[in-house]
Each structure stands twice: as structure tokens, then as C-alpha cells.
MIDOSE-1310 file (N, C-alpha, C; in nm, 2 decimals, decimal comma, always signed):
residues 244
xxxx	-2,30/-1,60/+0,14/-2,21/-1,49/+0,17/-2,08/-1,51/+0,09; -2,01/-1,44/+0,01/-1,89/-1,40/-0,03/-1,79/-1,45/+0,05; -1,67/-1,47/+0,02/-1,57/-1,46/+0,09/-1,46/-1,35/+0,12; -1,51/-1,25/+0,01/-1,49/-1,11/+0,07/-1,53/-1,07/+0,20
xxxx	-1,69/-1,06/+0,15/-1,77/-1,02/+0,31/-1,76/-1,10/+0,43; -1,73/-1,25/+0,42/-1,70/-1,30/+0,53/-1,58/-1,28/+0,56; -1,49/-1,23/+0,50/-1,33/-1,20/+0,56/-1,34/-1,08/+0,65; -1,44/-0,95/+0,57/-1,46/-0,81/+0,61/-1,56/-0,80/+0,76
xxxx	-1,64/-0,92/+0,75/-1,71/-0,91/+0,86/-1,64/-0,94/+1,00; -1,51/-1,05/+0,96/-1,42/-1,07/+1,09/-1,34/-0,96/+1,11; -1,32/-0,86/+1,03/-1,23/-0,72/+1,13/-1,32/-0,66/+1,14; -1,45/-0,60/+1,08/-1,54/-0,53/+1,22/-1,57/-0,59/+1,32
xxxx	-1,57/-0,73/+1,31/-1,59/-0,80/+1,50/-1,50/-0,73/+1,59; -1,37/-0,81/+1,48/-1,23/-0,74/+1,57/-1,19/-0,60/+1,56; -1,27/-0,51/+1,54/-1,24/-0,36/+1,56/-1,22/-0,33/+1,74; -1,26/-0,37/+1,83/-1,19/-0,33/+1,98/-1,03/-0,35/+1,96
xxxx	-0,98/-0,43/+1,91/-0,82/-0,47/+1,88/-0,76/-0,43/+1,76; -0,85/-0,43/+1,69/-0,76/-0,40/+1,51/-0,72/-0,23/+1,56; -0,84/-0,18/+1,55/-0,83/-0,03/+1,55/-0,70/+0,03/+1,63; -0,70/-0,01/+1,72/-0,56/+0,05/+1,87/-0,40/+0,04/+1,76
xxxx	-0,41/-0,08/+1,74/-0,28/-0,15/+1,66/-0,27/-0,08/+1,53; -0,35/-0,09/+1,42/-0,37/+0,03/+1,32/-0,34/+0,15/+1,33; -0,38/+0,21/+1,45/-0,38/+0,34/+1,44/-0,24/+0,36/+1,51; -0,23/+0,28/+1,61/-0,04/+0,32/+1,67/+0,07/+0,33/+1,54
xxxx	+0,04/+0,20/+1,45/+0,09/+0,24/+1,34/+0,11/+0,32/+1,22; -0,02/+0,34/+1,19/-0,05/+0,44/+1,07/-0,03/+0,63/+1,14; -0,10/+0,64/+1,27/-0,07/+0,75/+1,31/+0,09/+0,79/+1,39; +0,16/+0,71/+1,39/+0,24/+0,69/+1,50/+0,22/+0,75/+1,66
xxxx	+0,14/+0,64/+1,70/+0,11/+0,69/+1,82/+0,26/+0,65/+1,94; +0,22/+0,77/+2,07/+0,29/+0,70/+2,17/+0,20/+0,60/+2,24; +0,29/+0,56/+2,37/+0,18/+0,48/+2,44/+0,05/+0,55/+2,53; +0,09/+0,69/+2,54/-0,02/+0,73/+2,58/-0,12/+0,79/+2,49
xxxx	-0,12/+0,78/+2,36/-0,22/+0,79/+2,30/-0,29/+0,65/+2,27; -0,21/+0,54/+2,25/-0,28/+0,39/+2,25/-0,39/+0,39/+2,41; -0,32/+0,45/+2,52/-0,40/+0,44/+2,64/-0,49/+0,54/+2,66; -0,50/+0,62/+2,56/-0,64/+0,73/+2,54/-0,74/+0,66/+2,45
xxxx	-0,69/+0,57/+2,39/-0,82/+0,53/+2,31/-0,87/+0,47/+2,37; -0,78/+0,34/+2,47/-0,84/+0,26/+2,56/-0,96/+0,34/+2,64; -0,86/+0,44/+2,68/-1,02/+0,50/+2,79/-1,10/+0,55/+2,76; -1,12/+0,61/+2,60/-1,23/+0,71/+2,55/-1,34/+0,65/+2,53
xxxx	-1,46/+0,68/+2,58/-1,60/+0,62/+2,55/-1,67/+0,65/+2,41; -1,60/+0,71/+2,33/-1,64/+0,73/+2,16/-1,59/+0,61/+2,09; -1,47/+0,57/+2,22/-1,36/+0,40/+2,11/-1,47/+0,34/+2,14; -1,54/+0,30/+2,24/-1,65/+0,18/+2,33/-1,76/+0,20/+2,22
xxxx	-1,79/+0,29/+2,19/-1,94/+0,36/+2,10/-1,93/+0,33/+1,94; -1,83/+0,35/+1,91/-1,79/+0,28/+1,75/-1,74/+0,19/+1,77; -1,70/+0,05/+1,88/-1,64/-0,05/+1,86/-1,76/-0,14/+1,84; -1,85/-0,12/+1,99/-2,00/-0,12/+1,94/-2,08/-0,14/+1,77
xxxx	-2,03/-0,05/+1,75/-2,13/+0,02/+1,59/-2,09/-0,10/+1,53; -1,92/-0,15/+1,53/-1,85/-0,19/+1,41/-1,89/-0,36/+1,40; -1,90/-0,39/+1,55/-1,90/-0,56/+1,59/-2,04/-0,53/+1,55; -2,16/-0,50/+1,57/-2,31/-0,52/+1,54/-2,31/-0,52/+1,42
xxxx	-2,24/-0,47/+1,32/-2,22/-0,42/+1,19/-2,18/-0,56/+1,15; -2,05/-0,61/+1,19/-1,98/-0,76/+1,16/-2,09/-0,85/+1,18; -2,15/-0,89/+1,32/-2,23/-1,01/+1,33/-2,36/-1,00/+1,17; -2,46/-0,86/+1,20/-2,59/-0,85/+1,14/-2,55/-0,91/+0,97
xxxx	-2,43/-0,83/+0,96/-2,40/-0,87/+0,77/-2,40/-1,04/+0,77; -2,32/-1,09/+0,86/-2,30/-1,27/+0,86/-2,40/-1,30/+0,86; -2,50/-1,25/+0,93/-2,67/-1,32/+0,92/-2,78/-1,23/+0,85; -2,70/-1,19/+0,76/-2,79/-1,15/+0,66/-2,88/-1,06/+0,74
xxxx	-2,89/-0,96/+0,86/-2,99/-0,85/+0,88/-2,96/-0,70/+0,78; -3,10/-0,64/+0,75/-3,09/-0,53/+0,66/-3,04/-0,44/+0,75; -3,05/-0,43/+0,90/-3,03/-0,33/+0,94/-2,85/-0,27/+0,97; -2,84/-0,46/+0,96/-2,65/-0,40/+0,95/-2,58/-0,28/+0,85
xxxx	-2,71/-0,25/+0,74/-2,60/-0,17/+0,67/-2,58/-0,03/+0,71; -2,75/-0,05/+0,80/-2,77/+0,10/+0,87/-2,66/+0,17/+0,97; -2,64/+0,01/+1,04/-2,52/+0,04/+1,15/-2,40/+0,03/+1,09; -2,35/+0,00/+1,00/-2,21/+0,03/+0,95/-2,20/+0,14/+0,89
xxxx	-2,33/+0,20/+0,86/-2,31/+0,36/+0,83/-2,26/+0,47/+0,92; -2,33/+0,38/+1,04/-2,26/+0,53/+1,17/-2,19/+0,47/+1,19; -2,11/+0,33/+1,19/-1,98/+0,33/+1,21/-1,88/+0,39/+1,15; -1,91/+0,41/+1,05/-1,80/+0,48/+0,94/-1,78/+0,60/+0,99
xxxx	-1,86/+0,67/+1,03/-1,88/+0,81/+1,08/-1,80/+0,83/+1,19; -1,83/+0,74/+1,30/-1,77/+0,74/+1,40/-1,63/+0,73/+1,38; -1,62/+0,60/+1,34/-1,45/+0,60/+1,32/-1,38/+0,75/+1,26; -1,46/+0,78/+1,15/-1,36/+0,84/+1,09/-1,32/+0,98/+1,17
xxxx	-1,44/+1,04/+1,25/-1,45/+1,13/+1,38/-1,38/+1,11/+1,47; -1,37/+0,98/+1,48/-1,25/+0,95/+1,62/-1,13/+0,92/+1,59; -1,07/+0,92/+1,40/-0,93/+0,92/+1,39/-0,96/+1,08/+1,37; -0,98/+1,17/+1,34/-0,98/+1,30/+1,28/-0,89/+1,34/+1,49
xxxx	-0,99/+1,28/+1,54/-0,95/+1,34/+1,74/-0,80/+1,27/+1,72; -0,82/+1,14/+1,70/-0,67/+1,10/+1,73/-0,56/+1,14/+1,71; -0,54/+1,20/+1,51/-0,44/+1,26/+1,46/-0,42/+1,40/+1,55; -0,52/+1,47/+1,53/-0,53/+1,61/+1,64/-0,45/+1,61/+1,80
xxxx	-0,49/+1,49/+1,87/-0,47/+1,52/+1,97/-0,33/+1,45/+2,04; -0,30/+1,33/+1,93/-0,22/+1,22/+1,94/-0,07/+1,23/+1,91; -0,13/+1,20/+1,79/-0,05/+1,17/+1,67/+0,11/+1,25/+1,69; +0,20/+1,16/+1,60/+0,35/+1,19/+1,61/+0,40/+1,22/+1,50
xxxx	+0,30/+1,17/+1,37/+0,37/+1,17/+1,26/+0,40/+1,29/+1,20; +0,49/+1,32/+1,11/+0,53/+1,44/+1,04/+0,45/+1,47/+0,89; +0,35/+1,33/+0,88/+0,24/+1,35/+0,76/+0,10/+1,32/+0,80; +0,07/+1,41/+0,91/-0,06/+1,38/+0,96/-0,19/+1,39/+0,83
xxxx	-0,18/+1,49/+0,78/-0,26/+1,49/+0,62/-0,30/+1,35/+0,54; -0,18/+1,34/+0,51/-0,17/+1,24/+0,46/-0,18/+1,07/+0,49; -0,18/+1,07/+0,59/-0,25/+0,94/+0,72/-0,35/+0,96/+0,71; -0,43/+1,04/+0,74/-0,59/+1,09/+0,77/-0,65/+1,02/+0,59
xxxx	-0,55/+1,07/+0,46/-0,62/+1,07/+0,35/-0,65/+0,93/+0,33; -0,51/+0,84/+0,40/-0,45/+0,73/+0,35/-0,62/+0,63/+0,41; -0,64/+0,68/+0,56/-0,74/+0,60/+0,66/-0,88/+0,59/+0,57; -0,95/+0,76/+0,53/-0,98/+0,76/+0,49/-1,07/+0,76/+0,33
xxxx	-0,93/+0,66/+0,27/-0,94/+0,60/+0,10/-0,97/+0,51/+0,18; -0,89/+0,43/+0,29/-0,92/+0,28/+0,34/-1,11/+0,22/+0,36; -1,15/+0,33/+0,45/-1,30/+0,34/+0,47/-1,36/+0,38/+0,38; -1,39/+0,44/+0,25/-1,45/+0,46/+0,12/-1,44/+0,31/+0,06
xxxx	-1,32/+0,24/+0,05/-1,31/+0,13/-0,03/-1,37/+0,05/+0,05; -1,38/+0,01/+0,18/-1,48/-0,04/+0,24/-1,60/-0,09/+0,23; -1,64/+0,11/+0,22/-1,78/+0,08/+0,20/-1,83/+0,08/+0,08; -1,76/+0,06/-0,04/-1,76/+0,03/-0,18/-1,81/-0,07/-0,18
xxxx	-1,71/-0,14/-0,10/-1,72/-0,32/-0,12/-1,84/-0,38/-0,03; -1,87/-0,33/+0,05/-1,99/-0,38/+0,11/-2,10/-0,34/+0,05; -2,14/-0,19/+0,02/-2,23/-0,18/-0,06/-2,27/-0,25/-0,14; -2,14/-0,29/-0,27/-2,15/-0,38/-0,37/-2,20/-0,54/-0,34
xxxx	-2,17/-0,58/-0,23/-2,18/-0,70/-0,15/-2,35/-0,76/-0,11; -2,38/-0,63/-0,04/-2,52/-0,65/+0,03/-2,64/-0,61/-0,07; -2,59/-0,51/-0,12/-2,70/-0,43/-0,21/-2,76/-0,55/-0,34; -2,78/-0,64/-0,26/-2,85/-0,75/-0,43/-3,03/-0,76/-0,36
xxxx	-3,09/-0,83/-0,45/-3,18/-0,83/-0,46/-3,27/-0,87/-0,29; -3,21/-0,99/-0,21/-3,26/-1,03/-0,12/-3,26/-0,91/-0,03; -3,19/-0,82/-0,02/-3,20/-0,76/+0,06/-3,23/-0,58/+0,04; -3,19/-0,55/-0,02/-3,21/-0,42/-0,12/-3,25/-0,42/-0,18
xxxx	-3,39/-0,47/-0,29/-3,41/-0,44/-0,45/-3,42/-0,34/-0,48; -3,41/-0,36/-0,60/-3,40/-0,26/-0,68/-3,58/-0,21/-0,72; -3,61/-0,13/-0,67/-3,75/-0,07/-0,65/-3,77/+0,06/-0,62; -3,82/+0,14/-0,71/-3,84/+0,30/-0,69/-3,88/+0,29/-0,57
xxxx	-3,83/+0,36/-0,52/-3,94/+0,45/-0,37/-4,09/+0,43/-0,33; -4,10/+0,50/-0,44/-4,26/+0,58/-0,50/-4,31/+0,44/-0,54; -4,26/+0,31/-0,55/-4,33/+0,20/-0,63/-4,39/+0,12/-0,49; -4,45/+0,12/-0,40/-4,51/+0,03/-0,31/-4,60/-0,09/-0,37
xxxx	-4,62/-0,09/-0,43/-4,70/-0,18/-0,50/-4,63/-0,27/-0,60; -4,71/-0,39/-0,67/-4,66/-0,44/-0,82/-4,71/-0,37/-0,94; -4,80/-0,27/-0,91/-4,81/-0,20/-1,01/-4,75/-0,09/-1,07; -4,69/-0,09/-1,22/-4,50/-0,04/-1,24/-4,45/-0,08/-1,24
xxxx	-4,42/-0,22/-1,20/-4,29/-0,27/-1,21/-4,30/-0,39/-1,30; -4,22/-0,42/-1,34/-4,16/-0,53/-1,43/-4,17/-0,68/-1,34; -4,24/-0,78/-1,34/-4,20/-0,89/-1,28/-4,25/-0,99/-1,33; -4,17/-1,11/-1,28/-4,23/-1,25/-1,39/-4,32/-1,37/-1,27
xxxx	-4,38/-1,40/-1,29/-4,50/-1,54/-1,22/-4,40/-1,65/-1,16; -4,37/-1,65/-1,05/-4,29/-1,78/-0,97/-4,37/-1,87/-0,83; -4,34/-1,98/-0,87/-4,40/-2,06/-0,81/-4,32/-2,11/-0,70; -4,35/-2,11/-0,55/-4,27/-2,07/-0,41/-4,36/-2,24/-0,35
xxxx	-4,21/-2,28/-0,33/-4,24/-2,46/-0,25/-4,14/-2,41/-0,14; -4,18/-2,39/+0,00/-4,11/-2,45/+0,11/-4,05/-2,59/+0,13; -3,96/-2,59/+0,15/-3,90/-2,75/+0,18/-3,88/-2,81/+0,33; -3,95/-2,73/+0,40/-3,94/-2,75/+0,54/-4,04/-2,72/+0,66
xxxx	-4,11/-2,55/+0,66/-4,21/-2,50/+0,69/-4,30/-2,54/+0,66; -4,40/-2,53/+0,72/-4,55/-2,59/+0,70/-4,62/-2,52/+0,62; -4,54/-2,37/+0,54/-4,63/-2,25/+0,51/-4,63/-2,35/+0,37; -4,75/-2,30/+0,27/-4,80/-2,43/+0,18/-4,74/-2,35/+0,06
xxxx	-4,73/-2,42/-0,08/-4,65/-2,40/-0,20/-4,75/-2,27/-0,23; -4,72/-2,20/-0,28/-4,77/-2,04/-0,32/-4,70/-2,03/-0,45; -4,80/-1,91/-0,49/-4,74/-1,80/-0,60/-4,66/-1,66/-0,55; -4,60/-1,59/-0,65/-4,53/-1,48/-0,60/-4,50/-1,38/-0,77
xxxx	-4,45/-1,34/-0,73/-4,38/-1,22/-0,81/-4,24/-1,17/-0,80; -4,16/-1,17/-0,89/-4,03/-1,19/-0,87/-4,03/-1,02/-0,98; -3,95/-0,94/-0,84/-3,90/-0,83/-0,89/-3,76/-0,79/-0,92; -3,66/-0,88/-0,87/-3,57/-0,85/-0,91/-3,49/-0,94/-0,91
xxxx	-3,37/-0,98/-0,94/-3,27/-1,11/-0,99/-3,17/-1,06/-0,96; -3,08/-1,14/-0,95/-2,88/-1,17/-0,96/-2,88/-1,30/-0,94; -2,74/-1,31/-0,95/-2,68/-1,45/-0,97/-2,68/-1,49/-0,82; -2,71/-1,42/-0,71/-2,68/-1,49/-0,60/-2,79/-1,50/-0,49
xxxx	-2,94/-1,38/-0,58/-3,02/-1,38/-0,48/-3,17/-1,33/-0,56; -3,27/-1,28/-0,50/-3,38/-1,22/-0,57/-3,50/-1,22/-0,44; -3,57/-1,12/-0,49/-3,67/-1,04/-0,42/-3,81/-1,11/-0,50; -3,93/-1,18/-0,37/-4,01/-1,18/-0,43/-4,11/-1,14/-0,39
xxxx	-4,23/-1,08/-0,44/-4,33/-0,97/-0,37/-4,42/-1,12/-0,38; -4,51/-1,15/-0,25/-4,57/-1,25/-0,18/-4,66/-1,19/-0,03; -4,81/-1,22/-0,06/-4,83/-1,16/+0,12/-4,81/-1,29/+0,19; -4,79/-1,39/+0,15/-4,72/-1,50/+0,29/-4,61/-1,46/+0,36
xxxx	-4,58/-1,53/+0,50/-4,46/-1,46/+0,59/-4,39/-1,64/+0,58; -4,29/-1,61/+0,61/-4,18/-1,74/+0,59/-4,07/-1,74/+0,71; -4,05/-1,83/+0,74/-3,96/-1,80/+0,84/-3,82/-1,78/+0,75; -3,73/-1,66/+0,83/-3,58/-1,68/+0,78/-3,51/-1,77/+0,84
xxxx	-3,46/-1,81/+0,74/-3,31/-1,90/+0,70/-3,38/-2,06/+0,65; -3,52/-2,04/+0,66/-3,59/-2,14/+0,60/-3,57/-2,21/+0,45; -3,52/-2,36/+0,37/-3,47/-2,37/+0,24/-3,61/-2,31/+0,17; -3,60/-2,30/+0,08/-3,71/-2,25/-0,02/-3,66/-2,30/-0,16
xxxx	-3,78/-2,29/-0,27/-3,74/-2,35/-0,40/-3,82/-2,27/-0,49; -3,73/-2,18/-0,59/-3,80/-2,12/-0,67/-3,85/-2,18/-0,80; -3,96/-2,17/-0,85/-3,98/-2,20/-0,99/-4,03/-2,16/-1,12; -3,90/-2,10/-1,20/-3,98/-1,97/-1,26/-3,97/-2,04/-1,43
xxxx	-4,04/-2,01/-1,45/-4,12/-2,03/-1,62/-4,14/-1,92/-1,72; -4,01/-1,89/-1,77/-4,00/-1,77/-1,87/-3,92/-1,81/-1,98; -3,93/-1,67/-2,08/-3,84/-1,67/-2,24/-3,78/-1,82/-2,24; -3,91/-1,89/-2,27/-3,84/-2,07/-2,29/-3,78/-2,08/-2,23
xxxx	-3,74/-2,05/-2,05/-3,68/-2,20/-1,99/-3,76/-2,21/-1,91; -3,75/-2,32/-1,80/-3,80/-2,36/-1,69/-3,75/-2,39/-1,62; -3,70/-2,33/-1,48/-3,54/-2,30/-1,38/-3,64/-2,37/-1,24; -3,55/-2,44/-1,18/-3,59/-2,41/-1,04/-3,48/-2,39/-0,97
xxxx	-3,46/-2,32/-0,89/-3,34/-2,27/-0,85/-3,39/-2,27/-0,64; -3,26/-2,29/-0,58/-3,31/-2,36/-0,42/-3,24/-2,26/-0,40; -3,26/-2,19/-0,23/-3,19/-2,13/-0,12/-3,25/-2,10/-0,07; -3,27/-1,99/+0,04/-3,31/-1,99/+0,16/-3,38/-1,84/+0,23
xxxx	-3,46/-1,79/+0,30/-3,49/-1,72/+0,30/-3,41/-1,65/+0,41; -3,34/-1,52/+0,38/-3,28/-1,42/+0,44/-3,37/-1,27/+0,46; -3,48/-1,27/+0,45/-3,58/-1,13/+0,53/-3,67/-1,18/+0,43; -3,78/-1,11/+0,56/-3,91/-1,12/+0,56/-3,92/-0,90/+0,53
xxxx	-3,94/-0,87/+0,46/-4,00/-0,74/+0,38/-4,16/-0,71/+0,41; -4,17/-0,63/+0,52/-4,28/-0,59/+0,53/-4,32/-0,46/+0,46; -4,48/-0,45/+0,43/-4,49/-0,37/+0,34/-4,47/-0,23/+0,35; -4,38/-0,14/+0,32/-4,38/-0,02/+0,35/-4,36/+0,10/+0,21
xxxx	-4,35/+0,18/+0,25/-4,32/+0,32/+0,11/-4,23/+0,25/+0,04; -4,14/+0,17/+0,07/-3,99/+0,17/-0,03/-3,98/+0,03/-0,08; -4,07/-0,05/-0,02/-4,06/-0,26/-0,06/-4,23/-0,30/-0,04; -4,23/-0,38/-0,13/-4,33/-0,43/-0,13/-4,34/-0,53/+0,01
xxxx	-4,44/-0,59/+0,02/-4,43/-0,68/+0,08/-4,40/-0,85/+0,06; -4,28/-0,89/+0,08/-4,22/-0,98/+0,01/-4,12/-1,07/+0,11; -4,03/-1,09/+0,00/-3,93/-1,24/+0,07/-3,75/-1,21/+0,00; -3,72/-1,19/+0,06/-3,56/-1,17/-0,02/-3,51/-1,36/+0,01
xxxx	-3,45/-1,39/-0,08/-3,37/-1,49/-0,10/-3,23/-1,52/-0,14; -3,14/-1,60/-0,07/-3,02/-1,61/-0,12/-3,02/-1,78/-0,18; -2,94/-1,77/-0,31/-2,95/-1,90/-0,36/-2,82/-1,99/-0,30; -2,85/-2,10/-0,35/-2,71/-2,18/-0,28/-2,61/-2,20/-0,41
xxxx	-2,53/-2,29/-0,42/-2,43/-2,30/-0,52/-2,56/-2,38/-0,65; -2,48/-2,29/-0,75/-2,51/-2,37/-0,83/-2,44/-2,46/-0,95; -2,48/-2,57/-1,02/-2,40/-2,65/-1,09/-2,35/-2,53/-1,23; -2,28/-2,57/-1,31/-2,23/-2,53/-1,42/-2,36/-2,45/-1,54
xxxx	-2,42/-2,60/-1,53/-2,54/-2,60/-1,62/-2,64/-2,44/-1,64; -2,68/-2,48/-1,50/-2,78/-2,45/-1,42/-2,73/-2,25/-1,39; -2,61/-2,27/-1,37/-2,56/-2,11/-1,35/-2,57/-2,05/-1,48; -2,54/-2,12/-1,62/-2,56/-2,08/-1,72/-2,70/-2,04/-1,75
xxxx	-2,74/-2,11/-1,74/-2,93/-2,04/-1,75/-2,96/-1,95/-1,67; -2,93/-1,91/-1,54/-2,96/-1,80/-1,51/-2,90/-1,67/-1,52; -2,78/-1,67/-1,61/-2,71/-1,57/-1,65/-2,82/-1,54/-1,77; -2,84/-1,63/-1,86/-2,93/-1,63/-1,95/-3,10/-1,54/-1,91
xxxx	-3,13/-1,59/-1,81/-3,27/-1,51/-1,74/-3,28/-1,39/-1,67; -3,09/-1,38/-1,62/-3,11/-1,25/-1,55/-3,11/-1,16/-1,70; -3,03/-1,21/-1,80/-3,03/-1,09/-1,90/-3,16/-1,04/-1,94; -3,22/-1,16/-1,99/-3,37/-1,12/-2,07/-3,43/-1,02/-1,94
xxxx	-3,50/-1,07/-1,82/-3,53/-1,01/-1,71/-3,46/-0,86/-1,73; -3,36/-0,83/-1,73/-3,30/-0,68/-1,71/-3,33/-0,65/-1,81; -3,29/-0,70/-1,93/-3,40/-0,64/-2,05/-3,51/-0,60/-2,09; -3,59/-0,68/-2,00/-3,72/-0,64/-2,04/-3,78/-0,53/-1,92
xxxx	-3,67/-0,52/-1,82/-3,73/-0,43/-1,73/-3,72/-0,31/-1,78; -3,56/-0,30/-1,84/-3,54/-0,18/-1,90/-3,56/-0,10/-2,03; -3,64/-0,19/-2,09/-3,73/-0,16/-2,21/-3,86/-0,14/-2,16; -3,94/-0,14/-2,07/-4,06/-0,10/-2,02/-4,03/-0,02/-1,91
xxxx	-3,88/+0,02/-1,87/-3,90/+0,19/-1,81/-3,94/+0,15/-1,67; -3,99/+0,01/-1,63/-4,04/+0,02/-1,45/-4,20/+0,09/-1,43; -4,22/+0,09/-1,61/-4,37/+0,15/-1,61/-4,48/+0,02/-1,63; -4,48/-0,05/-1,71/-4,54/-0,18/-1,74/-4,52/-0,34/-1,66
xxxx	-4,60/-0,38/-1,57/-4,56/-0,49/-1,51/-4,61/-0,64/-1,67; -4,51/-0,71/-1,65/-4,49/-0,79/-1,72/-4,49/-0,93/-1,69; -4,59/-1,00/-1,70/-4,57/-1,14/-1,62/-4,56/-1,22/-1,74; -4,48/-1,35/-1,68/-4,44/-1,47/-1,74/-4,55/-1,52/-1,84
């Protein structure tokens, strides 16, 4: 994880507290509007959304992005009530715009954050299968689990993670060791497994991975393999699978 997203994931924990203090300021609340949010069961229902949102991102669950979607919603529904019903300021408009550039850049940054390969690939819809897609031949060593060294298919890359289509199941947070054999190099690259991808309309059935640090060397070759890789994906269109 980032040190963005781990900064971002400690104020959705702290959304029961941030939010009251924020909003007395930015909206200029009295104290009886600070004591209306206390009591409102829409604050309890997005404070909810926001803390589930903070923990699931720290541990890597897909479904956290689902829930920080309706937190967004909520929040921004329950400042829209607060300005309305609350608020003191003589730029209510413009509060409301200021809150809501705050929560777009948000969810810019998280998007950008989570959306890598371990967790979101990059995979048509319509592509359930490996057939169509672009992927290269990798060789999968557990370093821990008893599940035995396998083959796989690697659909998608970044520098910090990758998706690989596999019918073995793995436990998460388990270390893993990838070993891929392409455009003349030979990488092995370690981290750990962050979801198990069951097979459905939108993912194959697979393994998302986050890698660990890597040395100097070693990050330079994979800048080197994500290129070729995106290159060759995007010269065959997502129409031709391409193995190592």
C-alpha cells in the first residue's frame, strides 16, 4: 500500500470525528447543528460506509471500493442537509462546491490507488476467458502454503502488482514468487497474494498480487516488461492471446 492510501485510509476510520469538526468549520456551524449530526442516524449510516471503506482498502478487500462508493454518496447527501438546514455561512454555494471538489479528488486518488492489476484488471467485461486476451506463461512457487508450484497466465502488470489467470485457489496474504520468461529477460519478482478472483462475467478466474519492494536493478526490468507487455497488448487489440 502507498503512503497516500495509507494516510487516506486513517481519515475514513476517523470520519465519526473528522466529519463534525470539518463541517462546523467549513459550514460554519452553531452548536446546535454540531448536536444534529450527533443525533442523526444518516451521520451513524455513512460513518459506517466510511470506517468499512478505511479498514477493507488497508487489507486489500475488492469490495472496499464498492463501499466507499456509497459513502461518497452519503456524505455528500448529508452535507447538501447540513448546509440547508444548518449552516451560517453567507457562501453556502460555495462551501458545498469547495466539499464537493474535496470528495471528487478523493475519489480520483483512490481510484488511481486501488485500480491496478491485483485487484481490478484490466479485462473486457465480455472477456471471461483467456481467450482474447494478450498474456504471457508464468511460473507460480508458493513460499509457504502447501498449494504446489503451478503454471498461470499473467493478464495484466504494473509496477506494484498483477493479475494472474490460474484454477488453483491460494490463500490471501500468502508470499508467492512469480517467474516470468519473456522479450529476453528472466524476472522473478516476490509478493503476496491480495484476492482470490472467482470466475465470473468480468475476471477470470485467478490471483491478484501485490509485489514487495523492489531493488534498483530489478525495478528497472520491470519497467522494461511492463512496456513490451502493454505493447504487445496494444498492438493485438485484446484480440490475440500471446504467450511467452
Amino acid at each position: 500500500m502507498s503512503r497516500t492510501l495509507r494516510i487516506l485510509t486513517i481519515f475514513m476510520v476517523g470520519f465519526p470525528i473528522l466529519h463534525p469538526l470539518l463541517s462546523a468549520l467549513v459550514f460554519q456551524l452553531p452548536i446546535r447543528g454540531v448536536v444534529s449530526i450527533a443525533l442523526s442516524p444518516l451521520f451513524y449510516l455513512a460513518s459506517l460506509f466510511w470506517v468499512m471503506s478505511g479498514i477493507g482498502l488497508r487489507s486489500f478487500h475488492h469490495w472496499a471500493w464498492y463501499t466507499f462508493g456509497i459513502a461518497q454518496v452519503l456524505a455528500a447527501y448529508f452535507n447538501a442537509l447540513i448546509l440547508v438546514n444548518h449552516s451560517n455561512s453567507d457562501f453556502k454555494g460555495f462551501a458545498f462546491v469547495l466539499v464537493m471538489t474535496l470528495q471528487y479528488l478523493l475519489l480520483r486518488i483512490v481510484s488511481r490507488e486501488i485500480r491496478v492489476p491485483y485487484l481490478f484488471p484490466k479485462i473486457n467485461w465480455w472477456e471471461s476467458g483467456i481467450a482474447g486476451i494478450h498474456h504471457l506463461a508464468v511460473d507460480l512457487t508458493p513460499t509457504q502454503s502447501g498449494v504446489p508450484a503451478s503454471k498461470g497466465q499473467l493478464l495484466d502488470l504494473n509496477p506494484r502488482g498483477c493479475f494472474i489467470k490460474t484454477p488453483l485457489d491460494f490463500r490471501l496474504h500468502d508470499p508467492i514468487q512469480v517467474r516470468i520468461n519473456a522479450y529476453g529477460q528472466e524476472l522473478v519478482l516476490s509478493g503476496k497474494v491480495v484476492w482470490n478472483a472467482k470466475s465470473t462475467v468480468t475476471h477470470p478466474k485467478g490471483i491478484g498480487i501485490q509485489f514487495g519492494e523492489f531493488d534498483r536493478a530489478l525495478r528497472r526490468k520491470v519497467r522494461v516488461l511492463i512496456k513490451y507487455f502493454n505493447q504487445q497488448k496494444e498492438s493485438s487489440g485484446g484480440n490475440t492471446a500471446l504467450p511467452s
